[in-house]
Each structure stands twice: as C-alpha cells, then as structure tokens.
C-alpha positions as CSV (number, residue, x, y, z in Angstrom):
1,X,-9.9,6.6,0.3
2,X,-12.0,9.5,-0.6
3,X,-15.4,8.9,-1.4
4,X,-15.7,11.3,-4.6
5,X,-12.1,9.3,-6.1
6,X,-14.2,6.3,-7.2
7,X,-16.9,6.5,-9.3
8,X,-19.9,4.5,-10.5
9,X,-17.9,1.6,-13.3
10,X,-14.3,3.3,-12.8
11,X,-11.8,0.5,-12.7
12,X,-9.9,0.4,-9.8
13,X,-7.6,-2.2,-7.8
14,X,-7.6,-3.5,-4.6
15,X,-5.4,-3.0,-2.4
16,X,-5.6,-6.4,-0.1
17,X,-6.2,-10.5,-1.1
18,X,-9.3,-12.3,-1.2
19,X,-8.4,-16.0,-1.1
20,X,-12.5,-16.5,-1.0
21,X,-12.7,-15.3,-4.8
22,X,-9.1,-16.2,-5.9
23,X,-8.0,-12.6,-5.8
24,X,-4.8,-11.0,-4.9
25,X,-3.6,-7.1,-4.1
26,X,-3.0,-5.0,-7.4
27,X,-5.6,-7.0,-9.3
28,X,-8.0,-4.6,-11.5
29,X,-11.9,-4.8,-11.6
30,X,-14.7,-2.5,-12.3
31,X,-17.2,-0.6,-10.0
32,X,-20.8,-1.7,-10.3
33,X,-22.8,-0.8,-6.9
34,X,-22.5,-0.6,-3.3
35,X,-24.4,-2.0,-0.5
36,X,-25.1,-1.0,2.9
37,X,-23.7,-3.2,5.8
38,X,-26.2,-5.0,7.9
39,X,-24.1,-4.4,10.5
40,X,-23.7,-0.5,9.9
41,X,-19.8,-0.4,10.1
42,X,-18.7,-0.1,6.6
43,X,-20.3,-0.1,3.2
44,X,-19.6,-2.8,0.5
45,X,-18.1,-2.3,-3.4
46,X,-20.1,-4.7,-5.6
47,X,-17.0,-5.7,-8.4
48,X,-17.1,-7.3,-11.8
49,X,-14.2,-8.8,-12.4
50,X,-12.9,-9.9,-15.9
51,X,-10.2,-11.5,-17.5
52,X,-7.6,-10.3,-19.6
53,X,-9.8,-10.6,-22.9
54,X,-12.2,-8.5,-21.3
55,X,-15.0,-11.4,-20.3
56,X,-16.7,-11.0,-17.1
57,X,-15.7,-14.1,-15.1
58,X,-16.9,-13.1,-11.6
59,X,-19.3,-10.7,-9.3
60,X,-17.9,-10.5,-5.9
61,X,-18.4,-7.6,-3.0
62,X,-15.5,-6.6,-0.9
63,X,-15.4,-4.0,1.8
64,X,-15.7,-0.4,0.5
65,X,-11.5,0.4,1.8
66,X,-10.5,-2.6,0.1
67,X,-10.7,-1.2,-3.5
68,X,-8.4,1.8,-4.9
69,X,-8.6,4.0,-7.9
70,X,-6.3,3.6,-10.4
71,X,-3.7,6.3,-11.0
72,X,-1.6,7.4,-14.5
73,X,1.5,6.1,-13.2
74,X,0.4,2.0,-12.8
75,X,1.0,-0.2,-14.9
76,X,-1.7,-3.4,-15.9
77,X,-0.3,-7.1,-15.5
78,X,-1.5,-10.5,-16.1
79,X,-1.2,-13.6,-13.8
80,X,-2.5,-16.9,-14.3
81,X,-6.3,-17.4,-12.5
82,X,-5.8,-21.0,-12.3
83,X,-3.8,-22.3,-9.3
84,X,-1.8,-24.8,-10.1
C-alpha cells in the first residue's frame, strides 16, 4: 500500500480478519491515527469502526498493511456483528 493512498479519517477496508475484535476482510472503518511499533517493524492504523447507522461501536489498531483504501468500483455491504 502506498503511504500517500490513505489519509487522516478516509474510510478504508481491510483487507485480512481480526477474530480479536470480531472483524472480517472487506469490512469498512475510518482512519483516526497511527502509532509507532515498539518493536520498530511496522507502524499501527488506529480504526473507528461503526455500524451500519453510522454509531461508533469500536476503537481497535491493526497493523498499518492490514487496511486498504477504498476504490469507486466497491460496493458497501452489511453483515450481522452478532455471532450467532
């Protein structure tokens, strides 16, 4: 990913699960901040994530190549947050 493609609150998609926050691939959140890895290997992406009536339901960081921009041709979808 190319560091200028995502800016500061662009929504954009990640492109992997997180089972730890009850997130899959494809699902949409916005861009808050980064922060620096402790370890030095690869920066985070500080997310706010929000449900389909637009209410922030979560803050999570994920690594920064786990998050892609959107692009004109996607397409938004819903899926359930509770698992059943």
């Amino acid at each position: 990913m190319n560091e200028s493609t995502v800016k500061l609150y662009d929504r954009i998609s990640l492109n992997r699960d997180f089972p730890e926050y009850n997130l899959k691939q494809g699902d949409v959140a916005t861009f808050i901040d980064t922060v620096p890895d402790p370890e030095g290997i690869e920066e985070g992406y500080i997310l706010e994530v929000f449900n389909a009536l637009g209410e922030s339901i979560d803050v999570v960081t994920v690594p920064k190549s786990a998050v892609e921009p959107l692009h004109p041709n996607e397409i938004l979808s819903v899926r359930n947050l509770v698992q059943v």
